[in-house]
N, C-alpha and C positions, 0 to 999 in steps of 0.2 A: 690342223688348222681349226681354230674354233667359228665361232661367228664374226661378224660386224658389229662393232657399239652401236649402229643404228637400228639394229633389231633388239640388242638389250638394253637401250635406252625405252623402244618402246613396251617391252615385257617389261621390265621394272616400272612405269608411269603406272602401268597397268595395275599391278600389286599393287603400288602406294595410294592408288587411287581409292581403294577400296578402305585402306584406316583411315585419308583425310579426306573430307568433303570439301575442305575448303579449294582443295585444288581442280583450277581451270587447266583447260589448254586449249590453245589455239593454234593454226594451223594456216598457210600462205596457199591454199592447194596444191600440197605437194604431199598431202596425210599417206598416204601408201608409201611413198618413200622415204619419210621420215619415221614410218610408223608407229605414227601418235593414232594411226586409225583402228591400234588395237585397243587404246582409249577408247576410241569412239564407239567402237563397237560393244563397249563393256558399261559408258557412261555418257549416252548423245546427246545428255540435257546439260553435260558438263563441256562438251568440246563444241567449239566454234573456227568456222572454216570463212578467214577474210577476202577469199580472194588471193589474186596477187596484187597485193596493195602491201607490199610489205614496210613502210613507215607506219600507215595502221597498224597493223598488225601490232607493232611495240609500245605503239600508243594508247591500245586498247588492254592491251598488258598492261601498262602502267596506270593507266586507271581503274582497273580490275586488283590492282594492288592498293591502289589507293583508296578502296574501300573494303579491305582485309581479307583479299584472296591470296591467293597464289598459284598464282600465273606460270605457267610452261608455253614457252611462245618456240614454234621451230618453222625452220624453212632450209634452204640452203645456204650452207655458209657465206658463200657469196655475195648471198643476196639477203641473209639475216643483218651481215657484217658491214657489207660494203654497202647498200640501197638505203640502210636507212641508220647508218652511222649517228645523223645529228637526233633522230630521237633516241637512242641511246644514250648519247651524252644528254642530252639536256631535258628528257622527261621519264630516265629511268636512273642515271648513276649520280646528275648535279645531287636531284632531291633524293638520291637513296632509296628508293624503292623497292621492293621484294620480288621483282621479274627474274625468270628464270631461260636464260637464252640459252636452248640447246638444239644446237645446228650440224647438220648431217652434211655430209657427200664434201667433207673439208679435203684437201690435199689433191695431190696428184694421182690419188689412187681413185679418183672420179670415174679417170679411165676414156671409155670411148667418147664423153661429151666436150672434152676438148677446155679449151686454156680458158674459155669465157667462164666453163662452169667450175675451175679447180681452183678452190680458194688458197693463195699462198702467205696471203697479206695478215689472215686474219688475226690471229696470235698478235703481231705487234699492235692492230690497230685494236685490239679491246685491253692487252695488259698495260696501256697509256692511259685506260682512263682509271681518274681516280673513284676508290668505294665499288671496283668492280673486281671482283674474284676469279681468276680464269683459270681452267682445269680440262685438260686432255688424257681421259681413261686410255688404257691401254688394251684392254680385253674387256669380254661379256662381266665376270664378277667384278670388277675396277668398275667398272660403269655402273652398275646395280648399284654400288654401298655409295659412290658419287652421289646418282641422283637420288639415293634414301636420305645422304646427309645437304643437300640443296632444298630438300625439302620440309627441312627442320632450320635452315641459315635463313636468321633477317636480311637480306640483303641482294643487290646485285648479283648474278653468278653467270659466266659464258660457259659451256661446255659446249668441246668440240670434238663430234664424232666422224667416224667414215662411212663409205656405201660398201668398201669391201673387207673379206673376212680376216683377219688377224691369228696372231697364234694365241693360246691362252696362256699366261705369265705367271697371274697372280695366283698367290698361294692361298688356300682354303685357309678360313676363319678373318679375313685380312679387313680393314674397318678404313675407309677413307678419313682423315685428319687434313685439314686445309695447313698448308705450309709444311708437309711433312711428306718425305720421301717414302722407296722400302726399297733397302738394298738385296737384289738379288743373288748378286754371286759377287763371292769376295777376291783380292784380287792386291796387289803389293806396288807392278810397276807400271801403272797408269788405270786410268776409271774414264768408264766410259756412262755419260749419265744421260738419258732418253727419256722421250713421252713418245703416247699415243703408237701408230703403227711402226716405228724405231726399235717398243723394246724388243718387240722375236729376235728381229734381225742382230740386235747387240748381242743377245743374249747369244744366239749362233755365231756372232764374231769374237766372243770371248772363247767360247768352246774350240772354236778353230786356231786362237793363238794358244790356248793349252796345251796344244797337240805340237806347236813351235817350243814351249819351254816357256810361253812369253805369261806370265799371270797378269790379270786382267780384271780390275772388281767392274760391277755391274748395277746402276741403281735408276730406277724408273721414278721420274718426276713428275708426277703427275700433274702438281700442285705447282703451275706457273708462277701464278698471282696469288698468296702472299707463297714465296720459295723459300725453300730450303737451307738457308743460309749457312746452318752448323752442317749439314753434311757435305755440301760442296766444300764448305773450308778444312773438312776434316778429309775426306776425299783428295785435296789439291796439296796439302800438305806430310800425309803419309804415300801416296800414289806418282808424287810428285810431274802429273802429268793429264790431262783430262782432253775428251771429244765428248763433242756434243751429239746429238741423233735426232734430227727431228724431219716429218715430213711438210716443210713448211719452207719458204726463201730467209736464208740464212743472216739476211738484216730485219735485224729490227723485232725477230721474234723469239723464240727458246733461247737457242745460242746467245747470242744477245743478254738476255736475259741471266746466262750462267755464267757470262763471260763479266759482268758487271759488279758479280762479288767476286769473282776471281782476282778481276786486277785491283780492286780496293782492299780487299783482305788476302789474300793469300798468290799472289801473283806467281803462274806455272805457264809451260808453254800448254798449249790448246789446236785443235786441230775441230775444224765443223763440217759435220754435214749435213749438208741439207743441200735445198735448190737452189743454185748459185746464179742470183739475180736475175733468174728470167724467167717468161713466161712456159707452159704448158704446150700439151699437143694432145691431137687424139692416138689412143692404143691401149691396149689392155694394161692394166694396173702393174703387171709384172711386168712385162715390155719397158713402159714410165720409169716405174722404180730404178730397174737395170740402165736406161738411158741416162736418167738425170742422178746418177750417183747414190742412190740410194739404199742400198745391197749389203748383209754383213762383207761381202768381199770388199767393198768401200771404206766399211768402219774399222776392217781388219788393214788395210791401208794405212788409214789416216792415223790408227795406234800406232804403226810401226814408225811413221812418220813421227808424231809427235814426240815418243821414246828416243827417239835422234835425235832432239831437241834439248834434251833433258842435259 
């Protein structure tokens, strides 16, 4: 088990901080658990703490961009995403501006803080708006090369990380590309394609249908918003069969998302997992996950299921 992307979010700010100067960041009072406070403690004349005022907060980003900074603004996704939705839209993605929303403690894996604090919404309610780029690292290196290439992108960008720790996936030398997959493990009779805390688990539920005779390719999507287009259609069409992996409620976000060039290009049967339209609870992250279906033994399910479909 490696780390959390909210600790390599803020050790990578940390690095970058030091070749650009132009970069800010800001902070909702939550800098220890987002840990942008390793920013701070590296560069306090660059990092600014709003409060919980978090529509400021995006506001003060955007106009920190708007006289040619760049902006790293985080809080909890919840309350990045949900609290201050309209100034996102309408004073960071209408005018295109160069904010950089990277929001922690996303999903069910929140854990003990319960259904107010586990964001499930967010995924669809940022890859809706237009000029905005949404992207769910998967591990500590996935997050690093993210936010080094967010910090080189004109533009809008969501990145959504966890509070807990993950397995590590990506393969050394790997370079984040917007719109572009990496397939993990390759695979004939059905694909299973994941972000963010999903891919371990895929990855362990391909391994366990190996052991059935059942082959299974494997690819981590990192890149929501602009997606993958040629690999899902090449995926759906030699695989003849596809599940999605996300920890997030199964309308309106990833799945959604995958399922939208599926059926306009390549139309295969599909099987999703995720949170099945409801709310949260309190309990430990592994407890969550096991509850609300989110487990390789779940993804190993819903392949066998979808291959019956076939």
């Amino acid at each position: 088990m490696g780390k959390a992307t909210r600790e390599a979010y803020g050790q990578a700010l940390a690095k970058i901080g030091k070749e650009n100067t132009n970069i800010i960041v800001l902070d909702a009072d939550l800098s220890k658990s987002t840990k942008t406070d390793v920013f701070k403690q590296e560069f306090p004349e660059r990092f600014f703490n709003v409060g919980i005022a978090e529509q400021n907060l995006i506001s003060v980003g955007a106009g920190l961009a708007a006289a040619g900074k760049v902006p790293f603004v985080s809080s909890f996704a919840m309350f990045a995403t949900g609290r201050a939705f309209e100034q996102i839209r309408n004073a960071v993605c209408y005018p295109k501006l160069n904010v950089k929303i990277c929001a922690t403690h996303a999903g069910i894996t929140v854990g003990e803080d319960g259904a107010t604090h586990q964001s499930l919404e967010d995924i669809a309610c940022m890859r809706v708006l237009p000029n905005m780029t949404v992207v769910v690292p998967a591990d500590e290196k996935e997050t690093e090369s993210v936010i080094r290439w967010a910090a080189t992108y004109e533009g809008p960008v969501y990145v959504r990380l966890g509070r807990a720790s993950v397995d590590d996936t990506t393969p050394d030398n790997y370079q984040f590309v917007p719109g572009k997959s990496q397939q993990l493990i390759d695979g004939t009779m059905a694909t299973i394609i994941a972000c963010g805390a999903l891919v371990g688990p895929a990855m362990e539920a391909s391994r366990q249908l190996a052991n059935k005779n059942i082959s299974v390719r494997v690819i981590n999507m990192a890149s929501i918003k602009p997606i993958d287009k040629e690999a899902i259609i090449r995926a759906a069409r030699e695989t003849g069969a596809i599940v999605t992996a996300e920890e997030h409620n199964r309308i309106g976000g990833f799945s959604a998302a995958v399922a939208e060039v599926v059926v306009t290009e390549a139309p295969v049967p599909m099987q999703f997992v995720g949170v099945q339209d409801t709310f949260g609870e309190s309990g430990t992250p592994k407890e969550l996950m096991a509850k609300y279906g989110l487990t390789a033994e779940h993804i190993v399910a819903a392949v066998e299921a979808v291959i019956a479909k076939k």
